[in-house]
C-alpha positions as CSV (number, residue, x, y, z in Angstrom):
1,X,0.0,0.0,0.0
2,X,1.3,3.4,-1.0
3,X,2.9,5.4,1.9
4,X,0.1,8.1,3.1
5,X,1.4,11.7,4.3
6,X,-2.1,13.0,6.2
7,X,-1.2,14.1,9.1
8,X,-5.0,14.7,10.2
9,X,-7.8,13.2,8.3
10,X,-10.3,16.3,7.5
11,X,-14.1,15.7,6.5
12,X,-17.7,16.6,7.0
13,X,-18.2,20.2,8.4
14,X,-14.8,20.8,9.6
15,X,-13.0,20.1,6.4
16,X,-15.9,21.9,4.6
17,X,-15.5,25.7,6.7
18,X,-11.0,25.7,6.4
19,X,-9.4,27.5,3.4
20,X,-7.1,25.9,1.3
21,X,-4.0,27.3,3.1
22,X,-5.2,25.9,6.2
23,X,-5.8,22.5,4.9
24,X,-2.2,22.4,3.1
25,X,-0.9,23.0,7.0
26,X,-3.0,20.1,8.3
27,X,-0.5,18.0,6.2
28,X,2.8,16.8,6.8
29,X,4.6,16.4,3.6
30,X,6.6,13.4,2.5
31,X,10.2,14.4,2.6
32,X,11.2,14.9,-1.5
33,X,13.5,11.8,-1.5
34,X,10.2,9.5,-0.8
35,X,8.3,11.1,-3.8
36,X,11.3,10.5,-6.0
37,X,11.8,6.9,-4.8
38,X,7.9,6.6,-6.1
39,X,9.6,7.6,-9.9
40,X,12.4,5.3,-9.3
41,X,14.6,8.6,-9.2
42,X,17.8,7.8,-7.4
43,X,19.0,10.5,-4.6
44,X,22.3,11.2,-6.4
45,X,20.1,12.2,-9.6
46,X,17.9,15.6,-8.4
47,X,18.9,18.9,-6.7
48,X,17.1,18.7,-3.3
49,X,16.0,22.3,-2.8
50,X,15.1,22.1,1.0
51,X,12.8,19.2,2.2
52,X,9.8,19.0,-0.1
53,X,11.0,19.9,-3.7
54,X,14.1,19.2,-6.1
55,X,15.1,20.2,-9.6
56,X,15.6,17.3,-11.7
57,X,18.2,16.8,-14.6
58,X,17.0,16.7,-18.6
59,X,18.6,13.3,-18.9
60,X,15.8,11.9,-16.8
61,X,14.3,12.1,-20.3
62,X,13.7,8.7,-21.8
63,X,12.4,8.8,-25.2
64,X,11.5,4.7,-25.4
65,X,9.8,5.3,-22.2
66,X,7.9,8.1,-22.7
67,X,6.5,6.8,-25.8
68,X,4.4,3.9,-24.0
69,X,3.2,6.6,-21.5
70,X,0.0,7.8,-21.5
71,X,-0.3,11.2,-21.5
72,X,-3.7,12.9,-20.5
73,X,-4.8,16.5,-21.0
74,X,-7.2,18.6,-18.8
75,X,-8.4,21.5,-20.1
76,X,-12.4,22.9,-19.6
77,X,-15.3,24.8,-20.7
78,X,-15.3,28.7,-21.3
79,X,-15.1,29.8,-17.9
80,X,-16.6,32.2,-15.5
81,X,-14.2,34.6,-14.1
82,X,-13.5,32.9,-10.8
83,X,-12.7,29.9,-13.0
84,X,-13.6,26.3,-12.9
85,X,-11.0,24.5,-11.1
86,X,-9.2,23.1,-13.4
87,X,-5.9,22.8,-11.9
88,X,-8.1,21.3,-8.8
89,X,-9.4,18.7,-11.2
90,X,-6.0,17.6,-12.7
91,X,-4.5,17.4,-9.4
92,X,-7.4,15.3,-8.1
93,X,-6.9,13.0,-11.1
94,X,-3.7,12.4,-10.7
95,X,-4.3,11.2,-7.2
96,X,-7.4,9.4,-8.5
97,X,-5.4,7.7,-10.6
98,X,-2.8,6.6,-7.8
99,X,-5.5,5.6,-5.5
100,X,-6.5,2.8,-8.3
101,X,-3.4,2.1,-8.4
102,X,-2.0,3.5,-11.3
103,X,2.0,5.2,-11.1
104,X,0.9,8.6,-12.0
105,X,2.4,12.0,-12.2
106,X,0.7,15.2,-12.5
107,X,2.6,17.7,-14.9
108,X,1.2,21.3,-14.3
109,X,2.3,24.8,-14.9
110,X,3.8,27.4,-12.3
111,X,2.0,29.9,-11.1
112,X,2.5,33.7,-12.0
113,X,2.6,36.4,-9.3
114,X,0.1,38.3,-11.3
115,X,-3.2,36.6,-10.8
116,X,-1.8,35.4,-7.2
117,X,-2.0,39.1,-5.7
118,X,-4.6,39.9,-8.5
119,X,-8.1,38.6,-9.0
120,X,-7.7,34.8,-8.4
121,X,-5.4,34.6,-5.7
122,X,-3.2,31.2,-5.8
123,X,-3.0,28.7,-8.0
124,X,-1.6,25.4,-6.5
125,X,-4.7,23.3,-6.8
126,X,-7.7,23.5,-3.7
127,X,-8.9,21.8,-0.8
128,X,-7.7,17.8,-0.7
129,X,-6.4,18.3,-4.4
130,X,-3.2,20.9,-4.0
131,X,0.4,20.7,-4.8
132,X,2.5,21.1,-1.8
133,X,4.6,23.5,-0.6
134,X,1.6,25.5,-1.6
135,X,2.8,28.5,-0.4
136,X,6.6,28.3,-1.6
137,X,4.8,27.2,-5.4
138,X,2.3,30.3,-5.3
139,X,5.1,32.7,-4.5
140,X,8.8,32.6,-5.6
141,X,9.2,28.8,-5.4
142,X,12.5,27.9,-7.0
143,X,13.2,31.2,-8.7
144,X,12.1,30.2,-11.8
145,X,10.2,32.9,-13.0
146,X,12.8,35.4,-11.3
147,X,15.5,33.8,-13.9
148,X,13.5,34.3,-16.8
149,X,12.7,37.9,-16.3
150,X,16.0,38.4,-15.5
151,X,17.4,36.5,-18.9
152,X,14.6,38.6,-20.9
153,X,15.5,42.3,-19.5
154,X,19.0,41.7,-19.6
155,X,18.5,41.2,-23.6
156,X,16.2,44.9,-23.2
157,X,19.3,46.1,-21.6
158,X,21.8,45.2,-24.3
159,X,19.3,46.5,-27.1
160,X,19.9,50.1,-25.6
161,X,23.2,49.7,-24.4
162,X,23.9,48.5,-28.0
163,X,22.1,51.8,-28.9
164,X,23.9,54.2,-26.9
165,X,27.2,53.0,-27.4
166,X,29.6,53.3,-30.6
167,X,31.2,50.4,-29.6
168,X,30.1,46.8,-31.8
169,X,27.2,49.4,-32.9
170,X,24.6,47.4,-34.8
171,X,22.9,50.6,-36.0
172,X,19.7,49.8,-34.6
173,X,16.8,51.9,-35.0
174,X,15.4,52.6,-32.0
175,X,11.8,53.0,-33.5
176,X,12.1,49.8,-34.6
177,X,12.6,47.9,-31.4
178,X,9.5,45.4,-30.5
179,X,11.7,44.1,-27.2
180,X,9.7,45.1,-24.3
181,X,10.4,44.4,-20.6
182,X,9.0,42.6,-18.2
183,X,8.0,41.8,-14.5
184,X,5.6,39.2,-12.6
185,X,3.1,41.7,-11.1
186,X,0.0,43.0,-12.6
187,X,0.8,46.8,-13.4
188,X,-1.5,48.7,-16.0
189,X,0.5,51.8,-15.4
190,X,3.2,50.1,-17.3
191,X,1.8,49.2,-20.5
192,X,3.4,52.1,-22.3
193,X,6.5,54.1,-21.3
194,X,9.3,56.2,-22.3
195,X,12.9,55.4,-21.0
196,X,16.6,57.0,-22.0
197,X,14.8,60.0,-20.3
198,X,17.4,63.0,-18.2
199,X,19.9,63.6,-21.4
200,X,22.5,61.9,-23.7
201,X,24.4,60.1,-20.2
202,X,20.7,58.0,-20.0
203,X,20.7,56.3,-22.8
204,X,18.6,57.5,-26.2
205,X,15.0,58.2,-25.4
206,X,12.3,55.9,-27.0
207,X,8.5,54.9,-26.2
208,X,8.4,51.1,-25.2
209,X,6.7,49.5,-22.4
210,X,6.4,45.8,-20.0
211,X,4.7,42.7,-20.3
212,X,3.9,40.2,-18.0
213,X,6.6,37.6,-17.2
214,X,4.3,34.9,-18.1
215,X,3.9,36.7,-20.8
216,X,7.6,37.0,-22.1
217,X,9.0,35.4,-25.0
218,X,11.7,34.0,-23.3
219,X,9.0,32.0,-21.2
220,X,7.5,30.8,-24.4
221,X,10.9,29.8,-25.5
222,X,11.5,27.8,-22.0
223,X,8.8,26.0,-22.5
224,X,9.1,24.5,-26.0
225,X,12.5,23.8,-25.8
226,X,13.3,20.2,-26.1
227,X,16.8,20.5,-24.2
228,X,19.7,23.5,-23.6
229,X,21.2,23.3,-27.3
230,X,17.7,23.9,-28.2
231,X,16.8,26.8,-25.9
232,X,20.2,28.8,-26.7
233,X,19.5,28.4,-30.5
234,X,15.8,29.5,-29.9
235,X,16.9,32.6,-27.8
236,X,19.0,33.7,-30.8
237,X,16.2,33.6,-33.1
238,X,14.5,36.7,-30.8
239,X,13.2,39.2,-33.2
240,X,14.6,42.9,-31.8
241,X,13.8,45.4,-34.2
242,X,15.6,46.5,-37.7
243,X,18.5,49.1,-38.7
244,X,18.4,52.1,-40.0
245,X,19.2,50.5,-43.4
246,X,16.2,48.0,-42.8
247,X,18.3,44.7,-41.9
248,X,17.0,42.9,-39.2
249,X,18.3,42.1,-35.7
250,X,18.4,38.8,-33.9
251,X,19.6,38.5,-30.3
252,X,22.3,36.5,-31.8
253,X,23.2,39.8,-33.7
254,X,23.5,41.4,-29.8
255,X,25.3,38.1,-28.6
256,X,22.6,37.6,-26.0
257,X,21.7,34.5,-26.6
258,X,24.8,33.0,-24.0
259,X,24.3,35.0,-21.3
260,X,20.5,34.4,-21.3
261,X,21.0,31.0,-21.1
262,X,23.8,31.1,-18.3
263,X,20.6,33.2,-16.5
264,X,18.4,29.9,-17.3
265,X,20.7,27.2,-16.3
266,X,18.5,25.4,-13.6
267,X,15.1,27.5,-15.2
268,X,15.3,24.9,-17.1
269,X,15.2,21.7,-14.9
270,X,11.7,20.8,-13.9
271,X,10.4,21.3,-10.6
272,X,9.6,17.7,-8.6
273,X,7.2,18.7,-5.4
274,X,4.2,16.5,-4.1
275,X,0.1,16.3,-3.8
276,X,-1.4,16.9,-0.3
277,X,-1.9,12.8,-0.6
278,X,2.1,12.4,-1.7
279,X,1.5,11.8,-5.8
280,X,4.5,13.5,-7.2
281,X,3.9,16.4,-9.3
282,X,6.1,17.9,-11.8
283,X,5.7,21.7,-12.3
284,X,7.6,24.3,-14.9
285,X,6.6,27.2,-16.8
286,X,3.8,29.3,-16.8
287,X,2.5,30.9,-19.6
288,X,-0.9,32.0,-20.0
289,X,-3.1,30.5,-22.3
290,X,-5.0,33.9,-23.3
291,X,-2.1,35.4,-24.3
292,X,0.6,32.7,-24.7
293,X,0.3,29.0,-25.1
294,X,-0.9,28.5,-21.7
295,X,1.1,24.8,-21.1
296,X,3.7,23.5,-18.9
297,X,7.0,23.3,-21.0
298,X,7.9,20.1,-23.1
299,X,10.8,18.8,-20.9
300,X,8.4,18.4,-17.5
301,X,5.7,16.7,-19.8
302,X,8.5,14.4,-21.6
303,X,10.3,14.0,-18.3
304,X,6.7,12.6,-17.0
305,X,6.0,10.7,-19.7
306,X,9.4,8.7,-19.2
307,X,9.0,8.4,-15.1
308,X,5.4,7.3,-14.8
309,X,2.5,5.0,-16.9
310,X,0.0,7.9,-16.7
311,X,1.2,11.8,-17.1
312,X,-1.9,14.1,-15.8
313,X,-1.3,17.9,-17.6
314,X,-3.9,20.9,-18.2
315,X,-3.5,23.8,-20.5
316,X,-4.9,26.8,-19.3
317,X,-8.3,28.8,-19.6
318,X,-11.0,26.9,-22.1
319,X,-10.4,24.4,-24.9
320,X,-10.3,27.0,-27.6
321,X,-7.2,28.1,-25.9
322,X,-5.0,26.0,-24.0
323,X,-5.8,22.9,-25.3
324,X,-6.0,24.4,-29.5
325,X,-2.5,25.8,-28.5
326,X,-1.2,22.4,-26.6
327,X,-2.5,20.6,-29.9
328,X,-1.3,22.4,-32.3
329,X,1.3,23.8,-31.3
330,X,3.4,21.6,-28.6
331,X,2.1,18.7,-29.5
332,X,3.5,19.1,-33.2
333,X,6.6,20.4,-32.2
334,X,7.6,17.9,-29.9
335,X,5.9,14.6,-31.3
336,X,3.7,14.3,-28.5
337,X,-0.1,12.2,-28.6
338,X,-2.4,12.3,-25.9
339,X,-4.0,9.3,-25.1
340,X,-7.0,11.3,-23.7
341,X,-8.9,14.9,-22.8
342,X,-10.5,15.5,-20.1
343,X,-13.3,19.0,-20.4
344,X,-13.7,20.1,-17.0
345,X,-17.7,21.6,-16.8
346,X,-18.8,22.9,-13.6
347,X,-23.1,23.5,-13.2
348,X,-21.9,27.3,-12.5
349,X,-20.0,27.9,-16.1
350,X,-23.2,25.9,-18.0
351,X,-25.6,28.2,-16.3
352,X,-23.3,31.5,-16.7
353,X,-23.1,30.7,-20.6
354,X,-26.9,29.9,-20.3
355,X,-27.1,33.7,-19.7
356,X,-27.5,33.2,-15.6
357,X,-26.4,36.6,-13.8
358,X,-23.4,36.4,-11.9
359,X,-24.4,36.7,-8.5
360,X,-27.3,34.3,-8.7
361,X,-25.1,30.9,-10.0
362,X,-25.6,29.5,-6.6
363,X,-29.2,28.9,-7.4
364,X,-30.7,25.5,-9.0
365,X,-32.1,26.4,-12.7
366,X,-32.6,23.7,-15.4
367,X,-33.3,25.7,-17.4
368,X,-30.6,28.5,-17.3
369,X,-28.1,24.9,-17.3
370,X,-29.6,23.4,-20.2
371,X,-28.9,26.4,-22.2
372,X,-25.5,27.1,-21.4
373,X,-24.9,23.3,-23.1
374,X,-24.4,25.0,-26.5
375,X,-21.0,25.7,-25.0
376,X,-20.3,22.5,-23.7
377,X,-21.1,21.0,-26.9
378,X,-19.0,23.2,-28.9
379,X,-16.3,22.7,-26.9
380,X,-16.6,18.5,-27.5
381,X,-16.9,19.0,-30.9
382,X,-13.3,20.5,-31.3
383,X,-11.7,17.7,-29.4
384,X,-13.5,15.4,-31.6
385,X,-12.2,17.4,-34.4
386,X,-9.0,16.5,-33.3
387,X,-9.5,13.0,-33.4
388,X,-9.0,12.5,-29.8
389,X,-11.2,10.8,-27.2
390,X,-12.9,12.9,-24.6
391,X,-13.8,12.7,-21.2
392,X,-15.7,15.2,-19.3
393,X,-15.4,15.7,-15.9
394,X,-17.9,17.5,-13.8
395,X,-16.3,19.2,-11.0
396,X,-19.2,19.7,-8.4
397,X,-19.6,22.5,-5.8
398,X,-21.4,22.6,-2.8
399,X,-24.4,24.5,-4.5
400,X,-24.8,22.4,-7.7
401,X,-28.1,19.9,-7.4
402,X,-28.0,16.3,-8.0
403,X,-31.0,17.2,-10.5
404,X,-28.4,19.7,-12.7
405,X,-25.6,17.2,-12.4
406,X,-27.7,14.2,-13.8
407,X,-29.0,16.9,-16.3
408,X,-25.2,17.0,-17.5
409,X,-24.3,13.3,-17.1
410,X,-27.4,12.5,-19.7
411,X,-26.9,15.0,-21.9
412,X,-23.4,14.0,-22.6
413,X,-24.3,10.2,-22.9
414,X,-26.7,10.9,-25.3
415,X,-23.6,12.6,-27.6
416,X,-21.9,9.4,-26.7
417,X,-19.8,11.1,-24.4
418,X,-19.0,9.7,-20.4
419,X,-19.4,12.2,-18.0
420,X,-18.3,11.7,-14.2
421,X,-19.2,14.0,-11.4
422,X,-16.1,14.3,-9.1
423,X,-16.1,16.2,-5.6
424,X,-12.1,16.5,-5.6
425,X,-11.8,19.3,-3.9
426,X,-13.4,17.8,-0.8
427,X,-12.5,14.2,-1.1
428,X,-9.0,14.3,-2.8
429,X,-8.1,11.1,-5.1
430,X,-10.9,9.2,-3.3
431,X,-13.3,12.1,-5.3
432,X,-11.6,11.4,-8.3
433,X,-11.2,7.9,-8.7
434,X,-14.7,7.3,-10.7
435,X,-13.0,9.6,-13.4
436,X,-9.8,8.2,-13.0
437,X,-11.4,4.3,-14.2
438,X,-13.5,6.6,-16.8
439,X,-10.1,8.0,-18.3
440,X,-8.6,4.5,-18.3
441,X,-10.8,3.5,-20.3
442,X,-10.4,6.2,-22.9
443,X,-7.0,5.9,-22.8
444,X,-7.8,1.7,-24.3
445,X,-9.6,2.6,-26.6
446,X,-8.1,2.0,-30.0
447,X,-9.7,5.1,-32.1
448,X,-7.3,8.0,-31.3
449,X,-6.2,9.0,-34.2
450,X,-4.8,12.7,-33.4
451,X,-4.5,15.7,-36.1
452,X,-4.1,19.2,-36.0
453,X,-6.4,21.4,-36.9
454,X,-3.4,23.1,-39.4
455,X,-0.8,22.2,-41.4
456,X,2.2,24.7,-40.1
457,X,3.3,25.2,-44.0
458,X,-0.2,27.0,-44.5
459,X,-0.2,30.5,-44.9
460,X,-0.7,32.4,-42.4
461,X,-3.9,34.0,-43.3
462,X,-5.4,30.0,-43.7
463,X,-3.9,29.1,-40.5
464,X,-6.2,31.6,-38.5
465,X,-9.2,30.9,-40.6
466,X,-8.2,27.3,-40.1
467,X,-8.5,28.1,-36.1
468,X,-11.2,30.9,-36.4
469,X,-13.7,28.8,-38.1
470,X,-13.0,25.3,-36.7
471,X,-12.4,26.2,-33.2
472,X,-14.3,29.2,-32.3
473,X,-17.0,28.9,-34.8
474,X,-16.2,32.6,-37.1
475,X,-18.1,33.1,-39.6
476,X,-15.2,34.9,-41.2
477,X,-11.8,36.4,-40.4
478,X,-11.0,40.3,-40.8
479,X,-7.4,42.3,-40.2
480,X,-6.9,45.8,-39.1
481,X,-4.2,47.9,-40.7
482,X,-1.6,46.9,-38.2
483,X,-2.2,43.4,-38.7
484,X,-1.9,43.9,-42.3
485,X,1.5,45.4,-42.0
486,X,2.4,42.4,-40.2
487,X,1.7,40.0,-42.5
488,X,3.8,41.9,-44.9
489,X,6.7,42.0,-42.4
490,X,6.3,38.2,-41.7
491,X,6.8,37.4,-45.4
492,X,10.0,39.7,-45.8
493,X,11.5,37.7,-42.6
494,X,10.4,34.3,-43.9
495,X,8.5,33.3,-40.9
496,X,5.5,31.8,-43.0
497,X,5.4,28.6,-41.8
498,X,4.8,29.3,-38.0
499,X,2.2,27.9,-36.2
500,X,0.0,30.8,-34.8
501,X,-1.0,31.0,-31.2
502,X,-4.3,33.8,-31.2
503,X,-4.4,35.9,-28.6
504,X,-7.6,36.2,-27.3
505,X,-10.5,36.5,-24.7
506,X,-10.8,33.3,-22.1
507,X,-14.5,34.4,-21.8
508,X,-16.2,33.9,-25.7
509,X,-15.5,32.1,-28.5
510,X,-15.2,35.1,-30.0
511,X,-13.2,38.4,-29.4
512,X,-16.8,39.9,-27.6
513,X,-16.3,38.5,-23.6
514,X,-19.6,39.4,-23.6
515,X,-20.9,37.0,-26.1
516,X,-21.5,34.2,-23.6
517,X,-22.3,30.1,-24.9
518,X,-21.7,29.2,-28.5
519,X,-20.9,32.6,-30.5
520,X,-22.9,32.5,-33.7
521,X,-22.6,34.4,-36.9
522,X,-19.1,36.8,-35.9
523,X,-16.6,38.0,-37.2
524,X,-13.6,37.4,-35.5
525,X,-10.9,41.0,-36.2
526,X,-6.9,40.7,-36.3
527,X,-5.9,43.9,-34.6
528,X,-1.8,42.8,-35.0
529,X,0.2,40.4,-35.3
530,X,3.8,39.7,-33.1
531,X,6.6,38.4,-34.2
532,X,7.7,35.5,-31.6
533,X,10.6,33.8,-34.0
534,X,12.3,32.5,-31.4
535,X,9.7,30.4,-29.8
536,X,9.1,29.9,-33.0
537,X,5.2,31.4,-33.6
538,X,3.4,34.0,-34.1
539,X,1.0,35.7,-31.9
540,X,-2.2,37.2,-33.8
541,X,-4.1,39.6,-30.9
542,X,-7.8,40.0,-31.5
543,X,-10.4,42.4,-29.5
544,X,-8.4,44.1,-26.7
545,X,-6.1,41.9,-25.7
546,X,-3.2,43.1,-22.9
547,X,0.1,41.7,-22.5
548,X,0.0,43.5,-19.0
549,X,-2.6,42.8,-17.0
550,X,-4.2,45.3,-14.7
551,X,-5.0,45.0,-11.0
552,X,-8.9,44.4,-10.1
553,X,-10.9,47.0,-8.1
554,X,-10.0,44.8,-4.5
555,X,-7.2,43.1,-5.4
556,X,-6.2,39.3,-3.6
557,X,-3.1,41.2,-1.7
558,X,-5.9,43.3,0.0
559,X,-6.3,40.0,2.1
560,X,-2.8,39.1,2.5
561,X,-0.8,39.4,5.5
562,X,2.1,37.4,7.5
563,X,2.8,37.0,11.3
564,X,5.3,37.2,13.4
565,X,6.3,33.8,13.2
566,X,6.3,33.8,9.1
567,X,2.6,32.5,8.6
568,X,0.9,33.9,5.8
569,X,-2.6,34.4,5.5
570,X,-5.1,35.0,3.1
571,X,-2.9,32.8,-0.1
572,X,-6.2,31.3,-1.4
């Protein structure tokens, strides 16, 4: 019997009233060296940092291993702002999967400091389905995301230095420059400013601005490269800007690409850490999935794949954008084939899409349910369009009757489609073990048969119709002036046969987060296109789309506070 690591057992009305902080204290971790023994990982082969996580080294990797894994994706339905807990669910699968007795990893993504202190607060999992240390992974955990911001500014530093100074001038233009900086904190303020300001000694003066970390290229590139050759090539390929005689500039130009990957040298080594019931758990990376391609990065999944028989990962936000991205994008670059897709649906997101008002989801309504279905569906429709097999996973809350439940459960039987209810959030693996058997036996069955829904050698115009249309349901596809210009550029630099990765609301199909359930009859509008040639895509932005984030009205730090004895409270 596997070792348990509970140091209390929680239930009924106790369990039910303790926030997720709380519960991750009522457990005792396993110490890191028992977690890796479950992987077979010997103690000379990982980088114990502390008691309860390690780095692990890329030749963990095991191609001929990894290839008779099976490899399951969670994404979900459009969500409603709070989300739908899928990170909760794929944790609680994993475990599920143990309890039946199953060697499973879980292969998730790190959290970004934005949404932590911003709307959402943490993101580590909830209740008896987290990732432990929960408060170490919500905050700075192994420095991770502190390396890449650090390996992408330095490159914005040497772009102005390289400005400024005569010496190894490249004769860069400094209106030109797309390179932007970035930090982990939501900060609206910093969307667009001017540095080089206070005279010649400062540098030359230009308009440019900051990202999200999670939003940087460099995190992109982290997370699709298959090993370091790979990454240090990658950050070469950066686009900068162009001359003043119209050439273009490369990091390699700047001879960045080194020193940025001296800055990642253990970035790039997944993170090995534990669930609250001791299932290891790899985590690394964390790009968004509205903005970015919203997936863990490709070593952590292949590392997974070659350590355990079932590897448990999510991409973020709804199927039309984690999961299209994780398809057709790191799937095809890295020759991976999931066995399975799990669509989370909660009764809140079905009844929000069904055109419920916010405030009264809590409340039982058939009829506002059975109308949000039209997103459900549409969302089954593109994983069968992939040729995958789907399961979907209804992650219950506490307000949710068993009358809307069963309302699901028979409405995806009758499109041939299992649905299991799971309570993971109060009952851990034991809550998730009826979709663990269900995922089993999607995994057997013999009809896979995975495609994308592009060809990368498409041009670019038919590879966001391809998306537009298929995915989200478009009726057609139109491009502002900028995104015009782009396409032009994107042909002069010979980057046609990138796979796109669309920028675009979590909340619609469409580019409207106000159009709610299946989007019908839209047009979806290119406003630009970015250039991201060294991870190796580009990034079409529809609607409004920020790559800086803005604080809420109450922000989660509001609640936030530690003790004298280094407790922290409010981490949710």
């Amino acid at each position: 019997m596997r070792k348990t690591n509970f140091h209390i057992y929680i239930c009924g009305s106790k369990f039910k009233h303790m926030n997720d902080i709380d519960i991750a204290r009522s457990v005792t971790p396993l110490h890191i060296r028992d977690i890796a023994a479950q992987l077979n990982i010997d103690e000379t082969a990982y980088i114990p940092y502390g008691h309860d996580k390690a780095k692990l080294p890329l030749h963990l990797i095991d191609s001929l291993k990894a290839r008779k894994s099976n490899l399951i994706l969670v994404t979900a339905i459009s969500p409603t702002p709070a989300g739908e807990g899928k990170t909760t669910m794929s944790i609680g699968l994993a475990q599920g999967l143990a309890k039946i007795g199953k060697k499973t990893v879980a292969v998730l993504r790190e959290p970004s400091l934005g949404p932590v202190f911003g709307m959402k607060g943490g993101a580590a999992g909830g209740g008896r389905s987290q990732v432990l240390p929960m408060e170490d992974i919500n905050l700075h955990f192994t420095g991770d995301f502190a390396a890449i911001e650090k390996a992408h500014n330095l490159l914005s530093a040497l772009i102005d230095n390289n400005i400024q100074s005569k010496k190894h001038n490249l004769g860069i233009d400094p209106r030109t420059v797309v390179w932007k900086r970035v930090m982990d904190v939501n900060d609206r303020a910093l969307r667009q400013i001017v540095v080089g300001m206070g005279g010649t000694a400062n540098g030359v003066m230009r308009q440019t601005g900051f990202d999200i970390t999670a939003a940087s290229e460099v995190m992109a590139i982290l997370c699709l490269s298959s090993d370091r050759s790979d990454l240090k090539r990658r950050l070469g390929n950066i686009f900068v800007g162009f001359t003043y005689d119209k050439q273009p500039i490369y990091a390699r130009d700047l001879k960045a690409e080194g020193a940025m990957s001296v800055l990642l040298k253990d970035a790039i080594k997944p993170n090995l850490v534990q669930t609250l019931e001791g299932t290891p758990a790899i985590i690394h990376g964390g790009p968004f999935a509205n903005i970015a391609q919203g997936t863990n990065s490709v070593i952590a999944t292949k590392m997974g794949m070659s350590l355990a028989e079932y590897a448990v990962t999510e991409a973020g936000f709804g199927a039309d954008l984690g999961a299209e991205k994780f398809l057709d994008i790191k799937c095809v670059s890295a020759g991976l084939r999931p066995k399975a897709v799990v669509v989370v649906a909660t009764v809140r997101a079905l009844k929000y899409h069904g055109g419920m008002p916010l405030t009264e989801l809590s409340n039982p309504s058939i009829d506002y349910l059975t109308r949000g279905f039209e997103n459900l569906d549409k969302h089954l429709e593109n994983i069968k369009s992939f040729g995958l097999n789907v399961v979907v996973g209804i992650n219950t809350f506490v307000h949710d009757s068993e009358e809307e439940t069963q309302a699901i459960i028979d409405h995806c039987a009758a499109l041939g489609v299992e649905a299991i209810a799971s309570n993971v959030w109060a009952n851990g693996g034991d809550g998730g073990k009826e979709l663990a058997y269900a995922v089993v036996r999607a995994c057997n069955k013999q009809q896979n048969n995975f495609k994308p829904v592009y060809d990368w050698k498409q041009p670019v115009k038919e590879k966001i119709e391809a998306v537009a249309k298929t995915i989200y349901g478009a009726e057609r596809v139109e491009y502002g002036s900028d995104a015009v210009k782009a396409l032009r550029l994107i042909d002069a630099l010979d980057l046609n046969e990138s796979p796109i990765c669309i920028a675009k609301t979590q909340y619609s199909f469409s580019d409207d987060p106000k159009k709610l359930g299946r989007a019908k009859e839209f047009t979806l509008t290119i406003r630009d296109i970015e250039i991201a040639a060294g991870a190796g895509f580009l990034v079409p932005i529809t609607g409004a789309m920020m790559r800086m984030p803005g604080l809420p009205g109450e922000p989660a730090s509001l609640h936030m506070d530690i003790d004298e004895d280094g407790r922290i409270r409010g981490l949710f």
